[in-house]
N, C-alpha and C positions, 0 to 999 in steps of 0.2 A: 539587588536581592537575588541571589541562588534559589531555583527552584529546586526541590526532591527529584534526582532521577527516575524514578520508578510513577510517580506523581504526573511528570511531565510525558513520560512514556503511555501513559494510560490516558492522557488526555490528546495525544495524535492516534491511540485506539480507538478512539469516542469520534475521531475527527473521519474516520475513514464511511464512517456509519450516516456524516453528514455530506459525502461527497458521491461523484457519481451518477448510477442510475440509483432510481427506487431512494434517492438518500431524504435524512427527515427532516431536512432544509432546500432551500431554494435559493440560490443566486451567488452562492458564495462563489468567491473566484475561484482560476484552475492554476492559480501563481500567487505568489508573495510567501509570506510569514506568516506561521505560527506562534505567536511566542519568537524566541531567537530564531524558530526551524523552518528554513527554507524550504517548502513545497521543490520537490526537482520532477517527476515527473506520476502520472496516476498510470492503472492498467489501459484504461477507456483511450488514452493519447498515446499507448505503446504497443497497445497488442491489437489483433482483431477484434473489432466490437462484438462479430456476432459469437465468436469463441468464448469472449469473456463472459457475455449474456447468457449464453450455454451453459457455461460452466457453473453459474451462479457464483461467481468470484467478483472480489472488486478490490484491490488494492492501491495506495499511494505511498510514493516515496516521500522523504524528505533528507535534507543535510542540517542535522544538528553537530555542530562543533567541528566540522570534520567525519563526523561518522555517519555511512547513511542506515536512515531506520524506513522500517517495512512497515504498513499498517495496515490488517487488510478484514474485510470479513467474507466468510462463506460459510454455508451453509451444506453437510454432508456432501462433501466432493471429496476424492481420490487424488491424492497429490503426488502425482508421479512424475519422471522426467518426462517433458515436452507437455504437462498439462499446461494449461495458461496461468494458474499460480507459479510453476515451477521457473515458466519461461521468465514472468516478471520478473520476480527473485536473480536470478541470473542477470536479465538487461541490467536491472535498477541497481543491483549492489558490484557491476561489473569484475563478477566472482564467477567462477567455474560452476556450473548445474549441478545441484546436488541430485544423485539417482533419487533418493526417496528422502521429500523432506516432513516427513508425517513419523521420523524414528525420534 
């Protein structure tokens, strides 16, 4: 069965809110699958903890299909080169920094 891409995109949205700090679950692992999508790695395991806590960011990676997708939440932060959203973005989708990814 073929999931909705947009369906399945929104449901590693949902996932990012259950991982981490502050998430509104407990215990879940920091590896395997969702669905087909392979957990590759979160902010909390790539960046500095206390930058990410600062920053009030949190995001995870994954590889679905080949492609990797970004899931993340935050709350009123500035997302500029070398913020810790921006740096993730960068590590996780091993792509060039975008200057300002809030255009």
């Amino acid at each position: 069965m073929t999931m909705d891409r947009e369906v399945f995109l929104s449901l590693l949205a949902l996932d990012s809110y259950n991982r981490g700090y502050g998430e509104n679950l407990s215990g879940l692992p920091t590896s395997g699958l969702i669905g087909e999508a392979a957990i590759l790695t979160d902010a909390l395991g790539s960046l500095n903890q206390q930058d990410v806590l600062n920053a009030g960011f949190y995001a995870i990676a994954y590889d679905w299909s080949g492609e990797t997708i970004i899931s993340y939440r935050a709350t009123d932060i500035e997302v500029e080169h070398g913020s810790p959203c921006a740096t993730f973005v960068h590590e996780a989708s091993n792509d060039t920094c975008p200057e300002d990814l809030s255009a």
